[in-house]
C-alpha positions as CSV (number, residue, x, y, z in Angstrom):
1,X,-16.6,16.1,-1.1
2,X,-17.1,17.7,2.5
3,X,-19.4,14.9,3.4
4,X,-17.5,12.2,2.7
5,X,-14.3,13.6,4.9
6,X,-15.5,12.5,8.1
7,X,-16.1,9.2,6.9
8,X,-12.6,9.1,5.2
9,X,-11.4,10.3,8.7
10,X,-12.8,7.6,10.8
11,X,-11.7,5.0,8.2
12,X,-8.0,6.8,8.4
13,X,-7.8,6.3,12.2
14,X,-9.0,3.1,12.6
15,X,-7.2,1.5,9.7
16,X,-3.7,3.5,10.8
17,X,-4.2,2.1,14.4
18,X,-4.7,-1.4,13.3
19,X,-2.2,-1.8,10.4
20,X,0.7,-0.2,12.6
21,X,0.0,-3.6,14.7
22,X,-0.3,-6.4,12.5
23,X,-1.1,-7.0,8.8
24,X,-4.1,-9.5,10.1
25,X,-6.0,-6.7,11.0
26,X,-6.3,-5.2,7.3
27,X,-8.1,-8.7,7.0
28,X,-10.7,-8.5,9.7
29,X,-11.5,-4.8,8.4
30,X,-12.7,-5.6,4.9
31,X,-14.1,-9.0,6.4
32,X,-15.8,-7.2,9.3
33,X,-17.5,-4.8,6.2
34,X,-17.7,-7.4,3.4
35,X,-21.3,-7.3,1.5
36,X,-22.4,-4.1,3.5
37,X,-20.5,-1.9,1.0
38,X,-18.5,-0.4,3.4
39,X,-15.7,-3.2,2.8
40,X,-15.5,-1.8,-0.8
41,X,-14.1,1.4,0.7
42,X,-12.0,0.0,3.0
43,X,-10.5,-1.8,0.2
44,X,-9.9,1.3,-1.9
45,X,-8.5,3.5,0.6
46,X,-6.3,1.1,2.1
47,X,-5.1,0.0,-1.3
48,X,-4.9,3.5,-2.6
49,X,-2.9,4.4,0.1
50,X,-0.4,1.9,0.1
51,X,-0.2,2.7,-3.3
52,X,0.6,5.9,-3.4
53,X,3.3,5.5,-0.9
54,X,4.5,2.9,-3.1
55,X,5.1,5.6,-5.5
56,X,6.5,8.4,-3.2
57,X,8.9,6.7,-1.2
58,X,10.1,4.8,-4.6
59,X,10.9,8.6,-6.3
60,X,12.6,9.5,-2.7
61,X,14.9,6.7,-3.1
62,X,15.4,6.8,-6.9
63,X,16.8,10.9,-6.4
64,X,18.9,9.6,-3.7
65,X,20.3,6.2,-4.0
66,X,23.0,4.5,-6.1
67,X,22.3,1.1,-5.0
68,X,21.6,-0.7,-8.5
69,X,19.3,-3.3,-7.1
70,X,17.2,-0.8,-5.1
71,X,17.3,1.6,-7.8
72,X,16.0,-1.0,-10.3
73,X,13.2,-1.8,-7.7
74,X,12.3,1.7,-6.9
75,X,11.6,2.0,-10.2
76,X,9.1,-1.0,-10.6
77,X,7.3,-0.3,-7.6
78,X,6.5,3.4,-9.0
79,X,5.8,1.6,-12.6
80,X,3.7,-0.9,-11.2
81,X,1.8,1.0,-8.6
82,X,1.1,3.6,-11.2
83,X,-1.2,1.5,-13.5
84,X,-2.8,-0.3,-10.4
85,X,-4.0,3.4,-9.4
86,X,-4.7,4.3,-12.9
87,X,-6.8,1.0,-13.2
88,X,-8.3,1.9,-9.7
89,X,-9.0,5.6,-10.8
90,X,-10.9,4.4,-13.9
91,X,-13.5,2.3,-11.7
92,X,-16.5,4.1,-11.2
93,X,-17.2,2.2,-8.2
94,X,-13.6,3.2,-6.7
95,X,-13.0,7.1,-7.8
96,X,-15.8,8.1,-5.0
97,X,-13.6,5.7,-2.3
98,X,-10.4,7.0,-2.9
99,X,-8.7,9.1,-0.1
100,X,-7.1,12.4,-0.8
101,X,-4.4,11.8,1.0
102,X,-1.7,9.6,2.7
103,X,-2.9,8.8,6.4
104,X,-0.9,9.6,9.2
105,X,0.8,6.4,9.7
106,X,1.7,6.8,5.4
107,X,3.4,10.2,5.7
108,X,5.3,9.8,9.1
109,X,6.9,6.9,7.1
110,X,8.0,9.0,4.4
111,X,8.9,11.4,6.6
112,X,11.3,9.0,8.0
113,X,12.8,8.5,4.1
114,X,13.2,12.0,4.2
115,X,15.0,12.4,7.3
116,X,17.7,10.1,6.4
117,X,21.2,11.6,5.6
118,X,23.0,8.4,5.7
119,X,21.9,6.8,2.4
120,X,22.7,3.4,3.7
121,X,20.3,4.0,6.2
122,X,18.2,5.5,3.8
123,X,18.4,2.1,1.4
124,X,17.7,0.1,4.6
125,X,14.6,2.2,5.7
126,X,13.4,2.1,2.8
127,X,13.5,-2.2,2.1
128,X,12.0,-2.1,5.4
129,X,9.0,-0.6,4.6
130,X,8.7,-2.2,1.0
131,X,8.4,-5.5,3.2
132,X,5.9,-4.2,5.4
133,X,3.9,-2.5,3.1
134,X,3.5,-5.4,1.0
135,X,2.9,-7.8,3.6
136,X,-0.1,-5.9,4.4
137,X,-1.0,-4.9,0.4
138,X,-0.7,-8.8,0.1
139,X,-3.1,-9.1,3.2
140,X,-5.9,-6.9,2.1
141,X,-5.6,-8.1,-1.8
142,X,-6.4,-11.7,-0.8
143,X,-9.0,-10.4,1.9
144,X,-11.0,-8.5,-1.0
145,X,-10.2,-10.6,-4.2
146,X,-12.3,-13.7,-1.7
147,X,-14.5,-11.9,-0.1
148,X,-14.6,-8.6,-1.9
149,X,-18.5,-7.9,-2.7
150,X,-18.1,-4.9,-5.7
151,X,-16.9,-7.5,-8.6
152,X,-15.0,-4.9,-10.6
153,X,-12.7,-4.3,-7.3
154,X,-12.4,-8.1,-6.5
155,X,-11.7,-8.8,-10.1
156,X,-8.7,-5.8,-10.0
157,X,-7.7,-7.3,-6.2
158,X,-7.2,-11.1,-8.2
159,X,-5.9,-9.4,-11.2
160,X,-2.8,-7.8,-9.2
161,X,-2.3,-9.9,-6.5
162,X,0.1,-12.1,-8.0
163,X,2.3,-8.9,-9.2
164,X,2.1,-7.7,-5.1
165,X,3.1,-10.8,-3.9
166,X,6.3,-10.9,-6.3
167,X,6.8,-7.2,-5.2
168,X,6.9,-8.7,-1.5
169,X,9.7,-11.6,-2.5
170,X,11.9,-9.1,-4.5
171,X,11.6,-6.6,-1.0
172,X,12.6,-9.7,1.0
173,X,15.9,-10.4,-1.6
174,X,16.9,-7.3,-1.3
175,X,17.1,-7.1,2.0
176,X,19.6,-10.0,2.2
177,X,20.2,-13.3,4.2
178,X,19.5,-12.8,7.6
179,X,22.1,-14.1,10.2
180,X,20.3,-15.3,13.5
């Protein structure tokens, strides 16, 4: 455990840096790594991650909100992101990836969620970071389910894919037509 911090560490920071800029990043990084093994962890923590805020921020919103729609939603994303880590979890060739912990980037989010009073603007925050999370879950699924080089992690990328890219379209509804 202690020996693989630092490498979980180094993966944190650069993967926080990048995916606070753009979604196309996430890409590169398991491209960069693909077939050296090193892409396979990438995957896992980045996915692991974005799950488990999936989760979190979902049970944040479900004790606070009474918005129906994002109620209904919170509840999905903490259904579906549950069995995506389960099935993740149950991979030998994932449980030694998997990061301990949200990165920095993961918990100053929720911190956010937390710091909201207002629950409109707690309803708001939230969408907001359902669309960017899964623009960039949608980013490193399709990165690793073409290029991913372990097959039992590509074939769980392609499996769940299609349910992360609907999870992207429902964030986008909810947040409404825009007016520019």
């Amino acid at each position: 455990m202690r020996r693989r911090a630092p490498l979980t560490n180094a993966f944190a920071t650069g993967l926080t840096a990048g995916l606070a800029t753009a979604p196309v990043h996430a890409q590169s990084l398991i491209e960069r790594f693909a077939g050296t093994g090193v892409g396979a962890t990438t995957f896992v923590q980045m996915a692991s991650i974005s799950d488990n805020f999936e989760i979190e921020s979902s049970r944040l919103v479900l004790a606070r909100s009474t918005h129906p729609q994002i109620r209904d939603f919170a509840q999905r994303m903490i259904e579906h992101h549950t069995k995506i880590s389960t099935e993740m979890r149950a991979l030998p060739e994932a449980t030694t990836r998997m990061p301990a912990s949200l990165d920095e980037r993961h918990s100053n989010m929720l911190q956010t969620l937390r710091a909201q009073e207002d629950v409109d603007l707690l309803n708001r925050y939230y969408v907001q970071q359902q669309i960017e999370g899964h623009t960039e879950a949608v980013t490193i699924y399709e990165a690793y389910a073409s290029g991913g080089e372990v097959p039992a992690l590509k074939a769980l990328a392609q499996r769940h894919l299609p349910m992360i890219r609907e999870h992207l379209a429902a964030a986008r509804a909810l947040q409404g037509p825009r007016t520019e």
